[in-house]
C-alpha positions in Angstrom: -19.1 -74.9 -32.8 -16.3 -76.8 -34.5 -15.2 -80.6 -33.6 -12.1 -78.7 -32.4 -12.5 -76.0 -30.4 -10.1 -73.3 -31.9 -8.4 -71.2 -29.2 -6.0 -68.5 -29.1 -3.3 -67.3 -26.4 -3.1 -63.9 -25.7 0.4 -63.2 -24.8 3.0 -65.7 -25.0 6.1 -65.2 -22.7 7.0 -67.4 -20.0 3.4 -68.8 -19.0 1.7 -67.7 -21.7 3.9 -70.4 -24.1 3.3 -73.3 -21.7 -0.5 -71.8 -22.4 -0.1 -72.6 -26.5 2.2 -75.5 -25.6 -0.4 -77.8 -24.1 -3.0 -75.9 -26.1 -1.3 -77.1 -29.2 -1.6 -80.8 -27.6 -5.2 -81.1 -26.7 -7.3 -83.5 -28.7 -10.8 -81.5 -28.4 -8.7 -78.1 -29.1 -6.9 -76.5 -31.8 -4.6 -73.7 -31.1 -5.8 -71.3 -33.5 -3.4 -68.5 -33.2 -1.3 -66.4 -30.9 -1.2 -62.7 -30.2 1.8 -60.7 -28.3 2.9 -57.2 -28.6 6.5 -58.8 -29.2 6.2 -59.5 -32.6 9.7 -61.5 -32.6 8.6 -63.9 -29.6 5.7 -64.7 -31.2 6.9 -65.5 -34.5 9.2 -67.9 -32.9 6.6 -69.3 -30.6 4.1 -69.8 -33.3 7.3 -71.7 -35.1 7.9 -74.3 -32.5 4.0 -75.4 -32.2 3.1 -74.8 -35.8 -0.1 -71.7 -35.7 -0.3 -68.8 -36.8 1.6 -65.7 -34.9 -1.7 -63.0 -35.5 -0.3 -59.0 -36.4 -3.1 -57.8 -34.1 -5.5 -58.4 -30.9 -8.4 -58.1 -33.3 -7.2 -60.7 -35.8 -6.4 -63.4 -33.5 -9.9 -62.2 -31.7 -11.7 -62.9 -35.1 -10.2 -66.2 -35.7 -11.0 -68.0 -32.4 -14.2 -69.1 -30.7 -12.0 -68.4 -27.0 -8.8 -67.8 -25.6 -6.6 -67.7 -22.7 -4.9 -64.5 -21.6 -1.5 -64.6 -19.9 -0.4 -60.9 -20.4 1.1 -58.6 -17.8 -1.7 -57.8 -14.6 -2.2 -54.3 -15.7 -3.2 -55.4 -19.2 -5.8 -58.0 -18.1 -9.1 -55.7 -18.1 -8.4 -54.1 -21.2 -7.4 -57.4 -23.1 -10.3 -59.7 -21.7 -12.6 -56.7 -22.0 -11.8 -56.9 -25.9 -12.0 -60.5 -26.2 -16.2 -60.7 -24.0 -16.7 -57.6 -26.6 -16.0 -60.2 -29.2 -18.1 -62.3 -28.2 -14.9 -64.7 -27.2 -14.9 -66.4 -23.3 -11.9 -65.7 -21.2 -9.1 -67.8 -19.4 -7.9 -65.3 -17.3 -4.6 -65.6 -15.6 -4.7 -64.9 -12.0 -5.2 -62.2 -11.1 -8.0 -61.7 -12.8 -7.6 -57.9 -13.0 -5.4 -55.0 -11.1 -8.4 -53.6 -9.2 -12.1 -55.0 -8.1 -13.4 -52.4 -10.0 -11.6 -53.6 -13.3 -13.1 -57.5 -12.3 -16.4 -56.3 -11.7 -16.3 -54.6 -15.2 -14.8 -57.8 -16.8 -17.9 -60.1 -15.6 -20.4 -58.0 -16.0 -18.9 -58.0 -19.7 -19.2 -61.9 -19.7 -22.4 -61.7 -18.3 -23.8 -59.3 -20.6 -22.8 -62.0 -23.4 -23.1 -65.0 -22.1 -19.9 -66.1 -22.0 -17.5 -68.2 -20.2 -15.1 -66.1 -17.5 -12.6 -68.4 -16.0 -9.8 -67.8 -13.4 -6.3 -69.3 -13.7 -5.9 -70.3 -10.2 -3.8 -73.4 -10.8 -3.5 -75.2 -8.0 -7.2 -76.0 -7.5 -6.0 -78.7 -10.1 -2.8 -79.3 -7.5 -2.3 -83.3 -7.0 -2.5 -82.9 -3.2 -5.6 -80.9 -3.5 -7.4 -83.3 -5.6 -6.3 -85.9 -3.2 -7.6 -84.5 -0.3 -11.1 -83.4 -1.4 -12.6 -86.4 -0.3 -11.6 -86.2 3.4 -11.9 -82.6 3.4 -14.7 -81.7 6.5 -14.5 -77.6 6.3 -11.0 -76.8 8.1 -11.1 -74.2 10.5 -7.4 -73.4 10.8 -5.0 -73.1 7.2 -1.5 -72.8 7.2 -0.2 -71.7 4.0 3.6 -71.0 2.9 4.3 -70.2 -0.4 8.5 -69.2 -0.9 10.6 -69.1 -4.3 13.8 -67.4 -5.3 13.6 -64.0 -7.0 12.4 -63.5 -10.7 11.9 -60.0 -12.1 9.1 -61.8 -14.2 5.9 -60.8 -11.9 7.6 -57.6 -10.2 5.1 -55.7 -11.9 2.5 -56.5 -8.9 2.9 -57.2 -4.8 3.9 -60.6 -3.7 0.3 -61.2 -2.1 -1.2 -60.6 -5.5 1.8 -62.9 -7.4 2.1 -65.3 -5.1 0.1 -65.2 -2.1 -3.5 -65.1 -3.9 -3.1 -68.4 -4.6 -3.4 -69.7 -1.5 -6.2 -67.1 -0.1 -8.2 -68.7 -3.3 -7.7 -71.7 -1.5 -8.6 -70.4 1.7 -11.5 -69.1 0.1 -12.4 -72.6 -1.7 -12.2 -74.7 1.6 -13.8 -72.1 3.9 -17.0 -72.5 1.2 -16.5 -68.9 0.3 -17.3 -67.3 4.1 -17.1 -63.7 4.7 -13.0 -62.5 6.0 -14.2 -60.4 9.3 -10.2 -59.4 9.8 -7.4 -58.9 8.6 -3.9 -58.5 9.8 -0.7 -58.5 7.5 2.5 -57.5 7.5 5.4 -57.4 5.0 7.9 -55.3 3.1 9.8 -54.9 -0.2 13.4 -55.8 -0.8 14.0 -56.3 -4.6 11.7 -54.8 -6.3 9.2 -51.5 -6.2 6.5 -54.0 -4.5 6.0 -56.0 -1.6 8.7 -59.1 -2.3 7.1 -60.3 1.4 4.0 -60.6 3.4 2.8 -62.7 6.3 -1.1 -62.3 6.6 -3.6 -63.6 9.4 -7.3 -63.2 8.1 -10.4 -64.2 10.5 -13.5 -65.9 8.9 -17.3 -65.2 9.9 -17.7 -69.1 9.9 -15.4 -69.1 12.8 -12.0 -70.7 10.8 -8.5 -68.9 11.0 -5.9 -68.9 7.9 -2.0 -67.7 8.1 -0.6 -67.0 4.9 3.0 -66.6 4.3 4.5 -65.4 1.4 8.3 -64.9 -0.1 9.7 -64.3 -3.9 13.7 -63.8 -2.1 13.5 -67.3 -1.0 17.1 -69.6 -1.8 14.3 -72.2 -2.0 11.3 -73.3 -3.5 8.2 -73.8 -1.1 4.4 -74.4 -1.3 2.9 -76.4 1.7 -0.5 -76.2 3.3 -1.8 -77.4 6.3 -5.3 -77.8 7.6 -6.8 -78.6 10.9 -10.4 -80.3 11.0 -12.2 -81.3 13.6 -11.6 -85.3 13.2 -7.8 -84.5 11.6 -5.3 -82.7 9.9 -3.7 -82.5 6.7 -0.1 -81.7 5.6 -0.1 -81.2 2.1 3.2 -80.8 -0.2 1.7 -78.3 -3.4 5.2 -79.0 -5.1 5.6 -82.1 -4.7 1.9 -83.1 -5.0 2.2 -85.6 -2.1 0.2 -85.4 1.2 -0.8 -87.3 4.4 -4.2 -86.9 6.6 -3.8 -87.8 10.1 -7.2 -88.8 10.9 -8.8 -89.5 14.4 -9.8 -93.0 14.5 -13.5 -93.4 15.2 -13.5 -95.4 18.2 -10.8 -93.6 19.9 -11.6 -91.8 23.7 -10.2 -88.9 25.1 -7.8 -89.8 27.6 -7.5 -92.9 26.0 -4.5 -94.8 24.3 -0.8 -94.8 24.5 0.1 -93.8 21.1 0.1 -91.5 18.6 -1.2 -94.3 16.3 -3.7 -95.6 19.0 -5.7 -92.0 18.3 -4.6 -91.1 14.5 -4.4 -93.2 11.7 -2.3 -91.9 8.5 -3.9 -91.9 5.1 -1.5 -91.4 2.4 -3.6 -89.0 0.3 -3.1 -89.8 -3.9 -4.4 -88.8 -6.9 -3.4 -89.5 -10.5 -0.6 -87.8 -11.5 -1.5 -84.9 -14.3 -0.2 -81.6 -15.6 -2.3 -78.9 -13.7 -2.2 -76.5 -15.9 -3.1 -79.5 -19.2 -6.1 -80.0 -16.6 -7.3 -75.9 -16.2 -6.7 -75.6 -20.2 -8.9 -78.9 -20.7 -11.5 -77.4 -18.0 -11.9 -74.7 -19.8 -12.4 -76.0 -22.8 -15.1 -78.1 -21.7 -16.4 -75.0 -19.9 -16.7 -73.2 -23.1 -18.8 -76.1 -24.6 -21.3 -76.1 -22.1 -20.0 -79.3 -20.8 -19.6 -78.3 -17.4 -19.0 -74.9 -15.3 -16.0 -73.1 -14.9 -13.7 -74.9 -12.0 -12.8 -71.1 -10.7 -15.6 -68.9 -12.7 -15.2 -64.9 -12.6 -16.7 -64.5 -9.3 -14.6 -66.6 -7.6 -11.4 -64.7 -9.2 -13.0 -61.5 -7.7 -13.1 -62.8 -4.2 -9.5 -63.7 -4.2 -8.7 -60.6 -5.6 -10.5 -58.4 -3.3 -9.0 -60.6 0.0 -5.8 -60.2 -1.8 -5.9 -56.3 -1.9 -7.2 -56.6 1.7 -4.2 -58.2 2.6 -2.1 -55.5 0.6 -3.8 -52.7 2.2 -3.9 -54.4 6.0 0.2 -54.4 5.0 0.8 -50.8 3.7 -1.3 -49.4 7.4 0.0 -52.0 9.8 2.7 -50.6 12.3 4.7 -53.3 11.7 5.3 -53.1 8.1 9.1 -51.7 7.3 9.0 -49.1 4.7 11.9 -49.7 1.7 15.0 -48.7 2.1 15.9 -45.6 0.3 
């Protein structure tokens, strides 16, 4: 394997450029090449970082030892299925395919070669995340709200599969991965062919309860969480990268103290500030080179999916679902 791990991007519009942006930045990475079926916006793209805009999937595939792939949701079995049968690991954007059937097929690919599979879920690498991890003592109640003002770019899916799935990976990461027993969503379309809304309510077999809210017609831009352990609770800014934990002081009684600061005390959660998606890309880098294992591997990305399309599904049959207008 080369000093410089060469990597490709595989579909360079909005996120896919920031994908060949940092790529092109790395020290232990060389950006290789880019591939889009936009000849144009490649060619430009491949102008402002200085690589090479490839004329096909198969060149770009046979001039990289991995890549990440940033193409539209329906596109991302058929494209990473190409790149494992190449013998190239996979950053997948999230999701990591339309259907389970489509992620199963896209590990068992990776398996098959032995080769790195890794999910794009982003804000495992979030600031406030990071800087809660160390107080974190499984939370059995999550409060997610995700909101952000209406872009056609990611119409082409639901919002629980856009926007939501990133928190139910979430879910799914701090729950340690338990079994959803129920559940209960409800939501509607406004601008676009999909659901632009969704409010979900999913029961856990370890006992913990996540709300998930979800919005692309917001006038604002939100992404808060908030988790409820047994000694505390956490409100975490996932814009802003800032948090607090409110933590029951050990020697506290029931009944006891006058106070809210006689029973809590507030710990001003911090982390290093870093680029989130610089940290995935360097990840999975590493990943590639053995150096350590995928921070979201395949079969994580097909749990989130698969709650994801729960929630979907629990929306389209719920009775409280209003169908589009028109």
């Amino acid at each position: 394997m080369s000093a410089r791990l060469p990597i490709g991007v595989i579909g360079v519009g909005a996120l896919g450029r920031h994908h060949a942006r940092h790529l092109a930045g790395l020290a232990d990475a060389r950006l290789a090449g880019i591939y889009d079926t936009d000849a144009g916006r490649a060619q430009q793209v491949a102008r402002e970082l200085g690589t090479t805009a490839c004329a096909s999937l198969d060149e770009l595939l046979g001039a990289v030892e991995a890549v990440t792939v940033a193409v539209p949701t329906p596109a991302h079995a058929e494209v990473g299925l190409a790149a494992l049968a190449a013998g190239v690991p996979v950053l997948m954007e999230k999701p990591l395919a339309a259907t389970v059937a489509e992620a199963d097929a896209l590990i068992a690919a990776a398996d098959r070669g032995g080769l790195q599979l890794q999910v794009g879920h982003i804000e495992r690498y979030n600031r406030a995340i990071r800087a809660a991890e160390p107080y974190l003592r499984g939370p059995r109640y999550i409060e997610s709200q995700r909101l952000a003002p209406f872009q056609p770019r990611g119409t082409d899916v639901a919002v629980v599969l856009d926007l939501m799935i990133h928190d139910l990976d979430l879910v799914l990461h701090l729950t340690g991965g338990a079994e959803a027993l129920e559940v209960r969503a409800s939501g509607l379309p406004l601008l676009s062919a999909h659901l632009d809304l969704a409010n979900a309510r999913v029961e856990f077999a370890n006992g913990a309860v996540a709300l998930a809210t979800a919005s692309r017609v917001s006038r604002e831009r939100v992404r808060r969480l908030r988790l409820f352990q047994p000694n505390g609770y956490f409100s975490l800014d996932l814009a802003s990268g800032a948090g607090e934990f409110m933590r029951v002081r050990g020697d506290w009684q029931p009944g006891t103290g006058k106070a809210l600061t006689d029973v809590v005390e507030r710990i001003v959660l911090e982390a290093p500030e870093a680029d989130a998606l610089q940290l995935e890309l360097r990840s999975f880098v590493h990943a590639v080179r053995g150096q350590r294992e995928p921070v979201v591997s395949g079969e994580e990305g097909r749990a989130a999916l698969a709650l994801a399309l729960r929630v979907a599904e629990a929306v389209r049959t719920s009775p409280l679902t209003v169908p589009a207008a028109g």
